[in-house]
SERO-4910 file (N, C-alpha, C, O; in steps of 0.05 Angstrom, whole numbers):
BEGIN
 pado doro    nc1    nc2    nc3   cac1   cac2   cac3    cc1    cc2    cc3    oc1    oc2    oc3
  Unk    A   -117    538    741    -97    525    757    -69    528    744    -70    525    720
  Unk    A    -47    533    754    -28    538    749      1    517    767     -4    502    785
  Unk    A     23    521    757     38    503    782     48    484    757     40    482    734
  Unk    A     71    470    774     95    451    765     89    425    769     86    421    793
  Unk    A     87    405    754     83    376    759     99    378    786     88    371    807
  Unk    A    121    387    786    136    367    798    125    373    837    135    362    857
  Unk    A    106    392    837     96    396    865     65    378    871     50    379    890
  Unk    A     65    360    843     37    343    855     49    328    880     72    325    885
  Unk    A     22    318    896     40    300    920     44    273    913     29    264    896
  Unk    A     62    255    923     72    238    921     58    215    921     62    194    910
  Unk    A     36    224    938     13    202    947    -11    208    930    -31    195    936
  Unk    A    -14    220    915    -38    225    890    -37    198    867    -20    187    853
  Unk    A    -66    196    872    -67    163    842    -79    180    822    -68    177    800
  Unk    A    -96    194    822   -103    203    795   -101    245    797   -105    261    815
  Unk    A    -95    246    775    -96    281    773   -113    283    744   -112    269    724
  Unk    A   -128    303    750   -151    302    718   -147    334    723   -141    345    745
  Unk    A   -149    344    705   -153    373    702   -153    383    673   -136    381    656
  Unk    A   -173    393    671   -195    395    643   -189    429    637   -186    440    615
  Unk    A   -189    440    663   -190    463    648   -173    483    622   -149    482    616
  Unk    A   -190    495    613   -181    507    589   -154    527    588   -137    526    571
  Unk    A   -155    544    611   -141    568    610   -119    551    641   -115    567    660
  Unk    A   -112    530    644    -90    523    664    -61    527    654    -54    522    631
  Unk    A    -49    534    671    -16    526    660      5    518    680     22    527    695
  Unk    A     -9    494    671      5    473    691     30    467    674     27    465    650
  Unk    A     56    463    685     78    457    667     98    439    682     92    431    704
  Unk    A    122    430    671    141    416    677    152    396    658    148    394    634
  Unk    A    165    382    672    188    358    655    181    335    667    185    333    692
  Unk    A    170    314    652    159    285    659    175    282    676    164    278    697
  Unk    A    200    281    678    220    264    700    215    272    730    217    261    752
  Unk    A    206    299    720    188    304    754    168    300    765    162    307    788
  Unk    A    150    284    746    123    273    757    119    254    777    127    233    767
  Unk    A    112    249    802    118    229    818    102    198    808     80    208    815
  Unk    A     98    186    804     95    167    784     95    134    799     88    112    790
  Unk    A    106    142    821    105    116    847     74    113    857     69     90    850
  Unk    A     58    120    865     30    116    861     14    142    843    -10    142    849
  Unk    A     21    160    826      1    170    806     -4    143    774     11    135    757
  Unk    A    -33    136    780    -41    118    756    -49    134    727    -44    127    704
  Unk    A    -61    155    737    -71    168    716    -70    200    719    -76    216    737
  Unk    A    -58    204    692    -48    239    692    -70    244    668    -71    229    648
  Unk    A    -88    266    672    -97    269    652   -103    310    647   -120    323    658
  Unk    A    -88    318    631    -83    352    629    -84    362    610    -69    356    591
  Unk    A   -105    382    608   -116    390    584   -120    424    592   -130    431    614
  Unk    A   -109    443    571   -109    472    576    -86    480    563    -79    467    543
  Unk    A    -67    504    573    -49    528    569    -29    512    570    -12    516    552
  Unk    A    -22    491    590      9    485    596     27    482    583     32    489    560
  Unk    A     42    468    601     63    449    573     77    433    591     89    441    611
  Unk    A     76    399    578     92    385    590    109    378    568    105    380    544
  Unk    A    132    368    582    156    366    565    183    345    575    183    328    593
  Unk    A    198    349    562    223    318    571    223    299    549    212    300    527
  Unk    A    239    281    559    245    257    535    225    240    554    221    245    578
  Unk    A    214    219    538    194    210    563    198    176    565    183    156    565
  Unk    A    228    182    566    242    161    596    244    165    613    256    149    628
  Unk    A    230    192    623    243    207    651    208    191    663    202    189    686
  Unk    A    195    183    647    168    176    664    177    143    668    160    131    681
  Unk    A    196    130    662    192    105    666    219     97    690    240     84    687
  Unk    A    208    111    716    228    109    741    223     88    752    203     74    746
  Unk    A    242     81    773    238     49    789    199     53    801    184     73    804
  Unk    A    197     33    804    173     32    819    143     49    806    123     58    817
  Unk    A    150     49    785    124     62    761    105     52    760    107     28    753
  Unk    A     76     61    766     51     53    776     35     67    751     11     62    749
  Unk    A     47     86    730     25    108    711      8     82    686     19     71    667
  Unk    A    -11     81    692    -26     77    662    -39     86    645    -50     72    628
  Unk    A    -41    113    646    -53    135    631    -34    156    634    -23    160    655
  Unk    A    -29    170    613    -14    188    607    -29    216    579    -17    223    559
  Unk    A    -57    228    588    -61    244    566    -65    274    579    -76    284    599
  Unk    A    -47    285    555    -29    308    551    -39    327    533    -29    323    510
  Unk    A    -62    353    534    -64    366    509    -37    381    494    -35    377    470
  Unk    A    -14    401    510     -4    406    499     29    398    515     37    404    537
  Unk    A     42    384    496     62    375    500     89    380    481     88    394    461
  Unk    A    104    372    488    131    382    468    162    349    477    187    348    479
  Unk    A    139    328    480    159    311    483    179    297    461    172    298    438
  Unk    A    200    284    466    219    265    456    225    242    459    212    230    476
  Unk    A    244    228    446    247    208    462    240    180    436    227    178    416
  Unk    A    258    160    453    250    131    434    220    124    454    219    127    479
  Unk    A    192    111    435    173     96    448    180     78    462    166     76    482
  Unk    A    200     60    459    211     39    467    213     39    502    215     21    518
  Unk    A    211     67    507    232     74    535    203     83    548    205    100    565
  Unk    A    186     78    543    158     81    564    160     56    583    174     36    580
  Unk    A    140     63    605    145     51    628    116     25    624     93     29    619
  Unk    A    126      6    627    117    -28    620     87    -22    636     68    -37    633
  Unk    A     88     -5    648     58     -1    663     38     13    650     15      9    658
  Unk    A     43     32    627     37     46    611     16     28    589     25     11    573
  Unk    A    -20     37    593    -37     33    576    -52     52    554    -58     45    531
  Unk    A    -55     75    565    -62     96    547    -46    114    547    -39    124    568
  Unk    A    -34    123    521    -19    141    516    -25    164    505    -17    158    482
  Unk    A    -33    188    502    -47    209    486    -28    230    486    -22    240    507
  Unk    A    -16    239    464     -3    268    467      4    282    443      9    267    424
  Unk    A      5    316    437      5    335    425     33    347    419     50    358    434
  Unk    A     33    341    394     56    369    381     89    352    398     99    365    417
  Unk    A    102    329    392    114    313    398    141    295    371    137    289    348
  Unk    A    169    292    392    181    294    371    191    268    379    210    268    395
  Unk    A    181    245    371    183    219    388    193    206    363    190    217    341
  Unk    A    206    179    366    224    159    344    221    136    365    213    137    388
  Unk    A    232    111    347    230     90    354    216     71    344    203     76    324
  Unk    A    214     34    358    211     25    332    186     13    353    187     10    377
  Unk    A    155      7    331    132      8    349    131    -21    363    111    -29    374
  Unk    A    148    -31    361    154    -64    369    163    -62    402    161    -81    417
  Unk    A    174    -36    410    181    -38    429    159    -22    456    165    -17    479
  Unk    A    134    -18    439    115     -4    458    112    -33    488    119    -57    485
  Unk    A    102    -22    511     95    -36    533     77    -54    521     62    -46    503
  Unk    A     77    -82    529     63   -111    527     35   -103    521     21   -109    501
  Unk    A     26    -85    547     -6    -77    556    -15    -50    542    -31    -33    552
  Unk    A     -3    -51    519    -11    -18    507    -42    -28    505    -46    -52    501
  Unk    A    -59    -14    508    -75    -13    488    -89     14    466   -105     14    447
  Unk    A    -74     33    478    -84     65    467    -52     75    467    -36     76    486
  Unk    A    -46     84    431    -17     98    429    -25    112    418    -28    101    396
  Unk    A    -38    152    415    -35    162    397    -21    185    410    -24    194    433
  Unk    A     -1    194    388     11    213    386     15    226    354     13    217    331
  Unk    A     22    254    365     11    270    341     44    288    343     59    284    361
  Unk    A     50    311    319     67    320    322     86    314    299     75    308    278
  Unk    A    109    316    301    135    314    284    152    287    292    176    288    297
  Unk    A    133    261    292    149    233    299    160    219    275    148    220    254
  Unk    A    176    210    278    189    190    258    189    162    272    210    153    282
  Unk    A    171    150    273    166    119    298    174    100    254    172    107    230
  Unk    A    183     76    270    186     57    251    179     27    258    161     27    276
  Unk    A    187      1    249    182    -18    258    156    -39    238    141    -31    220
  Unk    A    156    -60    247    143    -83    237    108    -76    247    105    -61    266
  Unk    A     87    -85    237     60    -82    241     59   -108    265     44   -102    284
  Unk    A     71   -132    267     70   -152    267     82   -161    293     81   -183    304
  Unk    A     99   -133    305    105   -134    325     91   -123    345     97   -123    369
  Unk    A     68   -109    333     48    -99    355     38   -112    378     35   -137    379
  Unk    A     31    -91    400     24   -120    425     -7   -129    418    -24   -115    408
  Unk    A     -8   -152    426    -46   -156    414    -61   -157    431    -81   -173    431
  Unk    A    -53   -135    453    -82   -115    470    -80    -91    455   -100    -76    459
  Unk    A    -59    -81    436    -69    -55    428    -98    -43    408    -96    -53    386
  Unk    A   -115    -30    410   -137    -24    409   -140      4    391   -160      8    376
  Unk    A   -122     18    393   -114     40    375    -83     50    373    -70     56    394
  Unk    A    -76     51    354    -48     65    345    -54     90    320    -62     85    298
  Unk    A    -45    120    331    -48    135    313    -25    150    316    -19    162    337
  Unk    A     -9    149    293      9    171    299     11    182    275      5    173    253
  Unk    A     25    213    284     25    235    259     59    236    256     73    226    274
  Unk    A     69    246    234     85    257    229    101    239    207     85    225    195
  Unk    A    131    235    196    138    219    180    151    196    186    175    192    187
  Unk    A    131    181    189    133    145    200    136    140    176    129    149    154
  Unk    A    159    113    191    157     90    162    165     69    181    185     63    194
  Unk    A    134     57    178    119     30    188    117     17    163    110     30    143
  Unk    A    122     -9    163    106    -29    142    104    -61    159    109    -64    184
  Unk    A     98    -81    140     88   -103    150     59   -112    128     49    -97    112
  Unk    A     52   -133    132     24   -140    123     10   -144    139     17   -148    162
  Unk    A    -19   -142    129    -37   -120    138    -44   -158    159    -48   -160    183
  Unk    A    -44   -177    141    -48   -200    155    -43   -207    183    -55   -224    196
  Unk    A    -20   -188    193      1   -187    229    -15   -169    245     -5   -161    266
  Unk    A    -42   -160    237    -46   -135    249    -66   -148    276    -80   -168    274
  Unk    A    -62   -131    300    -74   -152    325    -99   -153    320   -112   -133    321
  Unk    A   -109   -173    315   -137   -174    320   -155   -165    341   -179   -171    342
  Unk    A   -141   -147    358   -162   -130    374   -156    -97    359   -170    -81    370
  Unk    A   -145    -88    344   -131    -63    340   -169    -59    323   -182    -73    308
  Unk    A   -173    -34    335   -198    -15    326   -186      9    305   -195     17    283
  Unk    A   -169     16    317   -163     46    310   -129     41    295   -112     36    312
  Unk    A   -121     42    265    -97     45    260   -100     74    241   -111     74    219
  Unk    A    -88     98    253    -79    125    232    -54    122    225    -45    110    245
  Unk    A    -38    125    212    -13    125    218      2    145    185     -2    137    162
  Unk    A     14    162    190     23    184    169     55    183    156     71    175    173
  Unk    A     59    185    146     85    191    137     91    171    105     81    177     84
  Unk    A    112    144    108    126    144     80    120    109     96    138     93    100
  Unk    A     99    107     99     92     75    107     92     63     83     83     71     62
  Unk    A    105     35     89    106     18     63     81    -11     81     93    -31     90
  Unk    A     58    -10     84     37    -37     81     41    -48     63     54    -38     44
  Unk    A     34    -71     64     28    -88     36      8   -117     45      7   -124     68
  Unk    A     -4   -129     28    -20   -153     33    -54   -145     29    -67   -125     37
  Unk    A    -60   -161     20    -93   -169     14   -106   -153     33    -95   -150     55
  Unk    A   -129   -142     27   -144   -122     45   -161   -144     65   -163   -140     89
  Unk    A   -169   -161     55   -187   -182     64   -168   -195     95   -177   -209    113
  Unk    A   -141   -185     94   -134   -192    121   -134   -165    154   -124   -167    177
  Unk    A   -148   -147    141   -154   -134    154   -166   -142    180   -187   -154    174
  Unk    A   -163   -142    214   -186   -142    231   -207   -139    225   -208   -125    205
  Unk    A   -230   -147    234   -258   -143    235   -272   -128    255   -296   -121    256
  Unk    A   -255   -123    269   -260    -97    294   -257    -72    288   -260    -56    306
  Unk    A   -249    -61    258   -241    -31    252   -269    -18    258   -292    -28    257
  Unk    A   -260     11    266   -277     34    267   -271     55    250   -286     68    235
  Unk    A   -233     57    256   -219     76    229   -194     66    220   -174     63    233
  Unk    A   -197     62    198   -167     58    180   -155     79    163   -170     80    143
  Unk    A   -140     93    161   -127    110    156    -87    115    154    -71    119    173
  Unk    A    -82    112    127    -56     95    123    -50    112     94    -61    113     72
  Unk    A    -26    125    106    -15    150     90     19    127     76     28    108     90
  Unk    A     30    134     51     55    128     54     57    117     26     41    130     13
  Unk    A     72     94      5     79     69    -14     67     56    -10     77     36    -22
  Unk    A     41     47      2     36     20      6     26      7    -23     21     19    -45
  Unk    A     23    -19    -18     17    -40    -39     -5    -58    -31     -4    -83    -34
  Unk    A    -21    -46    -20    -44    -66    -11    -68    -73    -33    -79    -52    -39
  Unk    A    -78    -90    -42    -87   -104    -62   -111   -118    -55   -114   -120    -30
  Unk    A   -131   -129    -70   -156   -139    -58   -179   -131    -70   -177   -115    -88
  Unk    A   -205   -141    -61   -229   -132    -71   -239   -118    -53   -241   -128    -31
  Unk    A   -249    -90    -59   -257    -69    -41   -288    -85    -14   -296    -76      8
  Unk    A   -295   -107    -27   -317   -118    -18   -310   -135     11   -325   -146     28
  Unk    A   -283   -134      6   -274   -152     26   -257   -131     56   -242   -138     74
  Unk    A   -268   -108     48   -262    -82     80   -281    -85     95   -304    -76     91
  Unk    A   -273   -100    117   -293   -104    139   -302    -79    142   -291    -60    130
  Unk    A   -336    -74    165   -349    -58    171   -328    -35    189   -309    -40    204
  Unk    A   -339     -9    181   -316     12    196   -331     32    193   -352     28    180
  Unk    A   -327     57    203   -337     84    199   -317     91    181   -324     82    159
  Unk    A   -291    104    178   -277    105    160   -260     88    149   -254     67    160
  Unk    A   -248     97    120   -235     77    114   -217     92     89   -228     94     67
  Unk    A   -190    103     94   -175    116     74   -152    103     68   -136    103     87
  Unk    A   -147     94     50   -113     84     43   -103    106     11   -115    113     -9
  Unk    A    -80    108     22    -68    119      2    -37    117    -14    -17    115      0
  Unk    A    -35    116    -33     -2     91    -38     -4     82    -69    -19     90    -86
  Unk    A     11     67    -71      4     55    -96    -10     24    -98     -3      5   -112
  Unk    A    -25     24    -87    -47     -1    -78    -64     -4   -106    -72     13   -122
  Unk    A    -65    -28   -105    -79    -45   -139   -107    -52   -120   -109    -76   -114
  Unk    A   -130    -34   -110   -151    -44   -108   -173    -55   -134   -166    -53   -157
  Unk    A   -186    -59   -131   -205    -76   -154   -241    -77   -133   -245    -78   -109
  Unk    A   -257    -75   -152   -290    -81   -144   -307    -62   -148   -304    -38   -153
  Unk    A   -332    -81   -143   -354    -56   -154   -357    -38   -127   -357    -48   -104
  Unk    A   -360    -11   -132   -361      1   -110   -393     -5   -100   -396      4    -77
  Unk    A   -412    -14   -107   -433    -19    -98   -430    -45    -72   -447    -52    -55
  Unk    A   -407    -53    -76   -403    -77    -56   -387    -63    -25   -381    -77     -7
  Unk    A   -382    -33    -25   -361    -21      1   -387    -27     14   -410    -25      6
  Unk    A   -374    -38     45   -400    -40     71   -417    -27     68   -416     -9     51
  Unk    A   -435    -32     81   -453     -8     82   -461      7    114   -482     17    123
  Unk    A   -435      3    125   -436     11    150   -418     37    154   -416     49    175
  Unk    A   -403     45    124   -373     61    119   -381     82    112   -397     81     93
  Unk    A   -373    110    124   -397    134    125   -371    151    108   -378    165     89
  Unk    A   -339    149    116   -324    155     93   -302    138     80   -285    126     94
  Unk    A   -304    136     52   -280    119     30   -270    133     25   -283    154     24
  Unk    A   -239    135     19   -214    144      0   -197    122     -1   -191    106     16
  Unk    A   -190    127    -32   -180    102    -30   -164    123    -65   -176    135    -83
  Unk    A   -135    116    -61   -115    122    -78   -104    105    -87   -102     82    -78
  Unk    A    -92    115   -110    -68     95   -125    -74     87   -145    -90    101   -158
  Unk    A    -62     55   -161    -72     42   -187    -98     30   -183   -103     11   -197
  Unk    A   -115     37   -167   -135     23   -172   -151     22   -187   -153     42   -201
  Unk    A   -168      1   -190   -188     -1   -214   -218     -8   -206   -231    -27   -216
  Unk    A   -226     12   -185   -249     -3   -167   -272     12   -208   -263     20   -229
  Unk    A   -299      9   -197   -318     13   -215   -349      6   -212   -357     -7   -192
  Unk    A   -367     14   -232   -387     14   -215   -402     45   -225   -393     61   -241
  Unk    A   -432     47   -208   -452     62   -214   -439     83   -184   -427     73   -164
  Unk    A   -443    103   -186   -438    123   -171   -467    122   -157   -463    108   -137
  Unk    A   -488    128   -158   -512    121   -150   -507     95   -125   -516     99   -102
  Unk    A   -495     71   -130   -497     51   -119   -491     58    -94   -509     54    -79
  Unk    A   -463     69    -82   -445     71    -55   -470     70    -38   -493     76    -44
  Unk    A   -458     59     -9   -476     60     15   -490     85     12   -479    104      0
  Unk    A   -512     88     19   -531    107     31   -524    127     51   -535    149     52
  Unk    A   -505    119     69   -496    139     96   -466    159     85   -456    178     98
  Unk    A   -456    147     54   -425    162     54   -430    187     54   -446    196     38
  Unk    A   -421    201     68   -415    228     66   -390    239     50   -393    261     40
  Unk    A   -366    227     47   -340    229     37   -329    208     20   -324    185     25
  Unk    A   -326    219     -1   -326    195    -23   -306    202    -38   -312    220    -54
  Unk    A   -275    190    -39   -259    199    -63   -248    169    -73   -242    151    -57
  Unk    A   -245    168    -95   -240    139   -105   -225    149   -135   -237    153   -156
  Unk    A   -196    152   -130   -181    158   -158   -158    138   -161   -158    119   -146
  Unk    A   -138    142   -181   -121    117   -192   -138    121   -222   -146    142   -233
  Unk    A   -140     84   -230   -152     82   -248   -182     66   -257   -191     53   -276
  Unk    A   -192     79   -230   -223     67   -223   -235     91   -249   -230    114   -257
  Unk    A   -254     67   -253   -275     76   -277   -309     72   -257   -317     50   -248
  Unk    A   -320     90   -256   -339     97   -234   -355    109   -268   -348    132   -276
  Unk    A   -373     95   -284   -377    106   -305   -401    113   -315   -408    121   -338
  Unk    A   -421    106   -283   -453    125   -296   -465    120   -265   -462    107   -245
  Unk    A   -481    141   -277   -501    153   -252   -529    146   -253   -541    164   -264
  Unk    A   -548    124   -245   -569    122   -246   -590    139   -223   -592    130   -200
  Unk    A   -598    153   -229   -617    176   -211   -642    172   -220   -649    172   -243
  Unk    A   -662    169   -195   -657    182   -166   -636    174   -158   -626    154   -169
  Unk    A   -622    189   -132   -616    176   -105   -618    204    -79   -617    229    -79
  Unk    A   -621    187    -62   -628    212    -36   -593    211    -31   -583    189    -30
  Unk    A   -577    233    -28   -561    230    -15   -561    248      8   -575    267      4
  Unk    A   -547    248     36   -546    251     57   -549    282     62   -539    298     46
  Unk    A   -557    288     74   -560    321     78   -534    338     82   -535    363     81
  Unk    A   -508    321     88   -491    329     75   -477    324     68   -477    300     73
  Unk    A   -458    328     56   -435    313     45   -402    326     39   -399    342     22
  Unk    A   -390    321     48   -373    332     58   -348    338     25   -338    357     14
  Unk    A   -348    313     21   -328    317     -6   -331    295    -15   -330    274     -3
  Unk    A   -340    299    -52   -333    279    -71   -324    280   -100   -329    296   -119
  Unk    A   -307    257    -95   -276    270   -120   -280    238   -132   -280    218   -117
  Unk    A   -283    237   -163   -289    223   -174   -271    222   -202   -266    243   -214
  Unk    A   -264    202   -211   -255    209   -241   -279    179   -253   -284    157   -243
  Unk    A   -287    195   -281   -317    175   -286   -318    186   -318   -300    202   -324
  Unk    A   -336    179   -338   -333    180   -355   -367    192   -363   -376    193   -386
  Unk    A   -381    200   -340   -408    208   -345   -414    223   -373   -398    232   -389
  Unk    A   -435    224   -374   -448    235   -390   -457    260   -384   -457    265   -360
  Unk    A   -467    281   -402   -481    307   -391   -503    306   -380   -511    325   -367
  Unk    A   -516    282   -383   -544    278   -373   -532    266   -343   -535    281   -324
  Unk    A   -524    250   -341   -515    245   -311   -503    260   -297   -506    257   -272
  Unk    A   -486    281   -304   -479    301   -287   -505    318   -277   -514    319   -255
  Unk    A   -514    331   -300   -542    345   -295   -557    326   -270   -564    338   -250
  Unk    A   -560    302   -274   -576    283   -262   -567    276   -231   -583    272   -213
  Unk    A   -544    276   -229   -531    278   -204   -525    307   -184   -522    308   -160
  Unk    A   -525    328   -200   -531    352   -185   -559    366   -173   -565    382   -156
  Unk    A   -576    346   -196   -596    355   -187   -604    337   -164   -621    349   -150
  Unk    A   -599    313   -156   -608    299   -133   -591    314   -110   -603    320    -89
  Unk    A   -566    319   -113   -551    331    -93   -565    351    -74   -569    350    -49
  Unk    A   -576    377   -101   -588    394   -102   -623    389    -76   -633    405    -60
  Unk    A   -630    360    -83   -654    351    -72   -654    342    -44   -675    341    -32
  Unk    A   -625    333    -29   -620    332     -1   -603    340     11   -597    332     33
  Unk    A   -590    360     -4   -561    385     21   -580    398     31   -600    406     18
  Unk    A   -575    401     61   -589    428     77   -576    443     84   -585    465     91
  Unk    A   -542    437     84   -521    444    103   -501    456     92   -483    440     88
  Unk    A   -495    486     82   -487    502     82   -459    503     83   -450    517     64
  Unk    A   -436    489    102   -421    498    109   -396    465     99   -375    456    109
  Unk    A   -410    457     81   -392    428     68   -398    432     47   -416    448     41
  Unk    A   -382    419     28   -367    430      6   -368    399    -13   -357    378     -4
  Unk    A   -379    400    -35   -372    378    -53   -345    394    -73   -340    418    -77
  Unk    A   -335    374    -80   -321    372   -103   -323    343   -129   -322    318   -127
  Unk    A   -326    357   -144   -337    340   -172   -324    335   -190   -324    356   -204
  Unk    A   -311    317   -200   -285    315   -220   -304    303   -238   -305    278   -237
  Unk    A   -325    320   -261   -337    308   -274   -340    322   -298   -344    345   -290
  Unk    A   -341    323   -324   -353    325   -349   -370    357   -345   -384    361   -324
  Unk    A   -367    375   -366   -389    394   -357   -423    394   -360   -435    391   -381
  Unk    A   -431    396   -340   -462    399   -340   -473    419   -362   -458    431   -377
  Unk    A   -492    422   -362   -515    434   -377   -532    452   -360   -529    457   -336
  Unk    A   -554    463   -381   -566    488   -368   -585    478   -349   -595    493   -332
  Unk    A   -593    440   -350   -616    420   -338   -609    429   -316   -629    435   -302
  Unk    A   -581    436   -300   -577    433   -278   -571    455   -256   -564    456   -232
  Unk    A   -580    479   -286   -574    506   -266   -587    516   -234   -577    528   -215
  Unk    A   -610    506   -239   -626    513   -218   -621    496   -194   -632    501   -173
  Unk    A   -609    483   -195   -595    461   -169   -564    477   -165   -562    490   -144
  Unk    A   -541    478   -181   -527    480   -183   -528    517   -173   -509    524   -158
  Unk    A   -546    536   -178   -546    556   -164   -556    562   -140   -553    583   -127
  Unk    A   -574    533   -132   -578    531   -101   -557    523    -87   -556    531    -64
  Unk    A   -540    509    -95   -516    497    -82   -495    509    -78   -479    509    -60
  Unk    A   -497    523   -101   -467    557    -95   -478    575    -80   -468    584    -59
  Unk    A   -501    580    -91   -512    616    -87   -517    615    -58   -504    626    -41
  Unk    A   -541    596    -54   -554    594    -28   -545    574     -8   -551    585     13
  Unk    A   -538    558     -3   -519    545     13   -491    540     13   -481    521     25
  Unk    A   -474    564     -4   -452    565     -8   -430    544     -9   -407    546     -2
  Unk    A   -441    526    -18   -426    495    -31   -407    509    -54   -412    525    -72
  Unk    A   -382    495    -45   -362    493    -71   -370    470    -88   -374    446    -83
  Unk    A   -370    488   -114   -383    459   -131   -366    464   -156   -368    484   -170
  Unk    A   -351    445   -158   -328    448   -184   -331    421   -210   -324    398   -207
  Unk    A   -341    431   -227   -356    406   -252   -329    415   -267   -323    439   -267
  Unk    A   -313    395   -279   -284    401   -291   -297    385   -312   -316    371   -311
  Unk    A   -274    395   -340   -272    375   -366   -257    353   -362   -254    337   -380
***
């Protein structure tokens, strides 16, 4: 499918179009937007504009997702009818205090510089992800207690006790200075969970949920603990600063795969050996990659350690 927003008809409530190879194009300000509720375009195109041109008299849109876009514009200037927001490769600013009442879905990706208070978020929002170099801060305490989903990238300054986190996360992911502080035991249940900054975390890592399939966690911290211990399901495990993670009790089954783990620890040769070789005992999967910031192994562990390079072509890096 091919063609110009601005020839949808006037009288259309929803437009979906999935296909891959479309190139559908135009400038938001030409979207008719008086009864279209939901735009949803995914393929070749390109939509584009500052996207105040979508918030005209009489604005009925509550979905707005866009695979390839090239918009601008302050957030502030979206149309108050506006619930899901999704869009690609985008050069948007503004401060997130001024999103619509009823957001509940804001992600945008791209080259944004969005700013503003955590605290001013609306508290139907449900996910906020945005890419590019934001500087958001606030404590983590203001955050809506319905919010599932916060990514957010750039030179963010967070700060406040982790323990004030929602209990509704699925992903946390928080790039920037922050100063968030706390006992790792106290991160509600989530699938992911990355902060990175100069954050003073503290705890035994045997205490992260056990519902959290990936941790990273940066900065001064001083989490610690048996490497053996972490949930059973992590696949992605990086825990640096000044966490002391300082022995390996083996067995353990770990997951058939594992995607990346970056450790600074004080093991022994026998626990390295001892940890490669369990590794060695449940990767099936070929195409993921550990990394090992550990002490050098021994010859105990060659025969794991050359199944893991040779034959399932795992990057496997044992450092001094």
């Amino acid at each position: 499918m091919s063609g110009n927003i601005a020839d949808i008809p006037d009288s259309m409530i929803r437009f979906a179009n999935a296909g891959s190879a479309n190139t559908i194009y135009g400038d938001v300000s030409d979207l008719p937007v008086g009864n279209l509720r939901f735009f949803d375009l995914y393929g070749q195109g390109n939509i584009s504009g500052d996207v105040a041109g979508l918030n005209q008299p009489g604005c009925v849109l509550e979905e707005f997702q866009v695979q390839n876009t090239s918009l601008s514009g302050d957030v502030g200037d979206l149309p108050d009818s506006m619930k899901n927001f999704y869009v690609y490769t985008n050069d948007l600013s503004g401060d997130i205090g001024g999103l619509p009442s009823g957001m509940t879905s804001f992600n945008v990706y791209g080259f944004n510089t969005c700013s503003g208070d955590i605290a001013d978020l609306s508290g139907s929002l449900q996910s906020l992800v945005i890419y590019g170099s934001n500087t958001i801060h606030g404590d983590l305490a203001d955050l809506p207690r319905s919010l599932q989903i916060l990514n957010v990238y750039g030179e963010n300054t967070l700060t406040g006790d982790i323990v004030g986190l929602p209990t509704s996360f699925n992903s946390f992911y928080v790039e920037g200075f922050n100063t968030i502080y706390g006992d790792i035991a106290d991160i509600p249940a989530m699938y992911s969970f990355t902060l990175l900054g100069s954050n003073t975390m503290t705890g035994d890592i045997a205490d992260i949920n056990p519902q959290i399939n990936s941790f990273q966690l940066e900065g001064n911290n001083t989490a610690y603990g048996d490497l053996a211990s972490i949930p059973s399901g992590i696949y992605y495990f990086i825990c640096l600063g000044n966490a002391q993670i300082d022995s390996y009790t083996s067995p353990r089954v770990w997951p058939s795969y594992v995607y990346q783990l970056q450790i600074k620890t004080t093991f022994t040769s026998v626990e390295v050996d001892e940890l490669i070789n369990d590794l060695a005992d449940s990767v099936t999967m070929g195409w993921y990659y550990y990394i090992i910031a550990l002490q050098n192994r021994t010859s105990a562990s060659d025969d794991a350690y050359n199944y893991l390079v040779n034959t399932l072509g795992i990057q496997v890096y044992v450092a001094v």
